[in-house]
C-alpha positions in Angstrom: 142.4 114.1 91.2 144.9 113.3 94.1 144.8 115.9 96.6 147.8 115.4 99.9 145.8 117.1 102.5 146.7 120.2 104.1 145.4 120.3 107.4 145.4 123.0 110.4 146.5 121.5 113.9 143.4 122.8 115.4 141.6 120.6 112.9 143.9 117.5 113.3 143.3 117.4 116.9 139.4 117.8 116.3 138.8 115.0 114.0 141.2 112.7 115.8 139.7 113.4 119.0 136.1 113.1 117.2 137.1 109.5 115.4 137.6 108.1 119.1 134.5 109.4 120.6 132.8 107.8 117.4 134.6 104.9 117.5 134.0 104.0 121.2 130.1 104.8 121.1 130.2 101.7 118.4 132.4 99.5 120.7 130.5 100.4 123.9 126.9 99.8 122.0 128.0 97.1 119.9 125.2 99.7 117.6 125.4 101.7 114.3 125.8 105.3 114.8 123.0 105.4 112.7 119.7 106.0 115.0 117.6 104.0 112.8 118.1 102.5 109.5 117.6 104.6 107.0 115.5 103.7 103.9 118.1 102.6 100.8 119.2 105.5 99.2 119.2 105.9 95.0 120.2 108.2 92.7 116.5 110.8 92.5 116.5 110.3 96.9 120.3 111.3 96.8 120.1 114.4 94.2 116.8 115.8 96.2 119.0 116.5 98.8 120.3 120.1 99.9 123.2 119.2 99.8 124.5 115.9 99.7 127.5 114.3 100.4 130.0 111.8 98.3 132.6 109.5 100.6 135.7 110.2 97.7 137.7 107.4 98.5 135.7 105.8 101.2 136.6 108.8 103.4 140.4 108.7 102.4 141.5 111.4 104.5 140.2 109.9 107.5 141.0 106.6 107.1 143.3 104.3 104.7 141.8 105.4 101.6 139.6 103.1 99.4 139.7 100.2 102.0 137.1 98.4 103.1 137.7 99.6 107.2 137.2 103.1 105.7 134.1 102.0 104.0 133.1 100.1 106.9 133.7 103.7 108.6 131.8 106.3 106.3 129.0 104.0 106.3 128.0 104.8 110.2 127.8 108.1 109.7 124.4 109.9 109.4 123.4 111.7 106.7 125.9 109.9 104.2 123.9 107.7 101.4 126.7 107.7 98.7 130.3 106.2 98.3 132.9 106.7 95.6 135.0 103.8 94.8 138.2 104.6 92.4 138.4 100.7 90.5 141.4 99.2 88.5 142.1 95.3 87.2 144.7 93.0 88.2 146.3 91.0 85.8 144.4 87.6 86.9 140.9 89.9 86.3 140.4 90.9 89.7 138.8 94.6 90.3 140.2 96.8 93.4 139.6 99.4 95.2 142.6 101.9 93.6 142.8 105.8 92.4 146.2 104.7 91.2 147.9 102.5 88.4 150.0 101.5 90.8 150.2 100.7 94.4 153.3 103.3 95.2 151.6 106.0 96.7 149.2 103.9 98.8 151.1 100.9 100.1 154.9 102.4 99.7 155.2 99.1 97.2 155.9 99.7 94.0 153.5 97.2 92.1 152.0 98.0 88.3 148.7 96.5 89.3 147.5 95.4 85.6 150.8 93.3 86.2 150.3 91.6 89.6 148.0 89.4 90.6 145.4 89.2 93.2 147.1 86.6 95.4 150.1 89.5 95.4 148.2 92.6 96.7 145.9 90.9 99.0 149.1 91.0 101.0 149.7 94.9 100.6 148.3 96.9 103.5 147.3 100.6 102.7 149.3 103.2 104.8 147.4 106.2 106.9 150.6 108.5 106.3 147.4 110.7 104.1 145.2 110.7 107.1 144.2 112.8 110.1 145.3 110.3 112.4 148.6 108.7 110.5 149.7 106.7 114.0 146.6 104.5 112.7 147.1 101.1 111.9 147.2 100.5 108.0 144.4 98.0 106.5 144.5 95.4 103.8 144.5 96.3 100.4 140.7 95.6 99.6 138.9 93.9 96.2 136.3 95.9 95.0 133.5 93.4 95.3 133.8 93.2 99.1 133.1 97.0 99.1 130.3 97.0 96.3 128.6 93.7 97.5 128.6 95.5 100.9 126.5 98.6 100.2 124.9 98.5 97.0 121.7 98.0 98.2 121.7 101.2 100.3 124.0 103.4 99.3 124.6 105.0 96.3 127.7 104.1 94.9 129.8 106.6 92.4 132.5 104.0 90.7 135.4 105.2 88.0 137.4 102.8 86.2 141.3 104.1 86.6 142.4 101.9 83.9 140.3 101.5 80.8 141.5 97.8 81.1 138.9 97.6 83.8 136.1 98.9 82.4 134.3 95.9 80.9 134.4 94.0 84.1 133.2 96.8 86.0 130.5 97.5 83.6 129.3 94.3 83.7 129.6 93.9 87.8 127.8 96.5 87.9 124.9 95.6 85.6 124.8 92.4 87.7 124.0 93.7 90.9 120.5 95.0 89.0 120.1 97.7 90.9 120.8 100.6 88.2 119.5 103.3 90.4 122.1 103.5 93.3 125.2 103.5 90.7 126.8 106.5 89.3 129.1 106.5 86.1 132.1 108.6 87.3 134.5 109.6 84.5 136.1 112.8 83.0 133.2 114.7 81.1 134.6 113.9 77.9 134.6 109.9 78.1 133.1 108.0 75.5 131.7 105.2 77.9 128.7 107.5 79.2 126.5 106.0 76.5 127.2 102.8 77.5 126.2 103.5 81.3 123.1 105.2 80.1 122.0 102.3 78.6 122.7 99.9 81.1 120.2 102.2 83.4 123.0 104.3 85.1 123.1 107.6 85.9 126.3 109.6 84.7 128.9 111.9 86.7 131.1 113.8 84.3 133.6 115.8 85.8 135.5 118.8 84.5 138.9 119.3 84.3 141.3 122.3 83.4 141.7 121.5 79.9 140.4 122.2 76.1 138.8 119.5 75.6 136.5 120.1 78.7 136.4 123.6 78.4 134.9 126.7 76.1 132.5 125.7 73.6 133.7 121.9 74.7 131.9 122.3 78.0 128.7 123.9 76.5 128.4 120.4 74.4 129.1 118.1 76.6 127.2 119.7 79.5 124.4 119.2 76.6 124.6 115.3 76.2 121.6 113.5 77.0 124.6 111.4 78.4 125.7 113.1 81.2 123.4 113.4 84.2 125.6 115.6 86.7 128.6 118.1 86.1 131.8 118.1 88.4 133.8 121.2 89.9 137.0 120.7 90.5 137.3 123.2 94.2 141.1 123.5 93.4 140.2 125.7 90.2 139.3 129.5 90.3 135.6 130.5 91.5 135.2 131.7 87.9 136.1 128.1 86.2 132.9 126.3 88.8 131.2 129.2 88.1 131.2 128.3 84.0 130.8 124.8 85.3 127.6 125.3 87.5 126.4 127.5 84.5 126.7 125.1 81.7 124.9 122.4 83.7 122.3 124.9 85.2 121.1 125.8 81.4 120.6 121.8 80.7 118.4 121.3 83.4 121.8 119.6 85.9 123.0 119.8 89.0 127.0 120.6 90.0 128.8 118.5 92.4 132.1 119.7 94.1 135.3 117.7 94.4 137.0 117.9 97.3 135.9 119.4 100.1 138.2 119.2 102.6 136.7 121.7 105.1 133.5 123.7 105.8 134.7 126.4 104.5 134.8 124.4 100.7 131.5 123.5 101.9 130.4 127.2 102.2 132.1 128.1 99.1 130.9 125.3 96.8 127.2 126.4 98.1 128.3 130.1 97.1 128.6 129.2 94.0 125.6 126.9 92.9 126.9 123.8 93.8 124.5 120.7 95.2 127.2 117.8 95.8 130.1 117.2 98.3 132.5 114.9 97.2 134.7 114.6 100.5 137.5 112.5 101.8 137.2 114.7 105.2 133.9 113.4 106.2 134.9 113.9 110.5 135.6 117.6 109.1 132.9 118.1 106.3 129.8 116.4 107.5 127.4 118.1 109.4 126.1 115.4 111.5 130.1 114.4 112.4 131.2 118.0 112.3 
């Protein structure tokens, strides 16, 4: 699901220019860019909305990806009340914030996480070269229980295991924080583990990908499954693949979120085309209230 952004200058300029006013408004106020708190968001507030928005990544095309200073970012922003956090396992146990197996792409180190500890990433910083602003400083490497601890009692928070390694721990992290309805189960459509987030009071996020096993009379049973709460869209695939997507889910009763918006004119498109969900790393760009 790695997307390397492809961005116009106009648009750079924009957002970077938009991510300073933003930034010194907080720094002059010493305030939230939030007016008032808002009441904590959960699954049924979140999926009432027309549409809503996803931070993928924290707001990875903004800032380091799935850091918490990106977090810390997307969270000021008005009219966001969900996060998606991508989660493997060190070898000592320890969950992070990581779309990859490894830390290559993200840090320019090339660590195995399942094989390194915690004490050895906590010293990785996570590069901006991805960004709308890459003459931004990197940040740490983050754990994902100082993201998760952070904001699960207000946002809702869409987590994915990237290594199956890590799913127990993040199953049961997740349990533990007793508040079932602001998490999201975020897995290919097909994975076996939906069951197992149903029953721990979860709600489900199966997304579809360009494949046989997710597609054709695949997608029509799956889309089915008590299981699965919510259908994904890839935006990279054809308007006729969401189309079959927003379809399938649409006869069960579900809605369709797309992933990722980088611009407002996804936005536009994904609406086209029957989708309710924006699953963006471009929230400066995407979000109405920052656009």
């Amino acid at each position: 699901m790695s997307v390397s952004p492809d961005l116009q200058p106009h648009a750079f300029g924009r957002r970077v220019l938009l991510a300073g006013v933003l930034g010194g408004a907080v720094a002059a106020t010493g305030c939230s860019l939030r007016a008032k708190p808002s009441p904590p968001a959960t699954y049924r507030s979140l999926t009432e909305e027309s549409p809503f928005y996803v931070a993928h990544r924290g707001g990875g095309g903004n800032w380091p990806e799935l850091t918490a200073y990106a977090y810390e970012q997307a969270s000021r922003l008005p009219g966001l009340h969900a996060m998606e956090i991508s989660v493997c396992q060190t070898s000592d146990g320890v969950l992070v914030c990581s779309h990859d197996r490894t830390t290559t792409r993200a840090t320019g180190v090339p660590y195995v996480i399942a094989e390194q500890t915690w004490q050895t990433l906590s010293t990785l910083q996570v590069s901006a070269a991805h960004t709308t602003d890459p003459a931004q400083p990197g940040r740490p490497f983050t754990r994902f229980d100082e993201v998760v601890d952070a904001y699960a009692d207000r946002f809702v928070l869409f987590v994915e295991p990237k290594d199956s390694r890590a799913s127990p721990a993040l199953l049961d992290k997740m349990s533990g924080l007793r508040q079932p309805e602001r998490v999201v189960w975020k897995q290919p459509i097909n994975s076996q583990l939906f069951a197992t987030a149903k029953q721990a009071g979860f709600a489900t996020w199966g997304y579809v990908l360009d494949e046989p096993a997710h597609t054709g009379d695949n997608l029509a049973r799956l889309a089915a499954s008590p299981d699965v709460d919510m259908l994904g869209a890839p935006a990279a695939e054809s308007d006729a693949f969401v189309q079959a997507v927003v379809a399938a889910a649409g006869s069960n009763g579900k809605l369709t979120t797309m992933w990722e918006i980088r611009s407002v004119a996804d936005r536009d498109r994904a609406l086209a085309l029957g989708c309710r969900g924006m699953m963006t790393s471009d929230l400066l760009e995407v979000l109405p209230a920052a656009s």
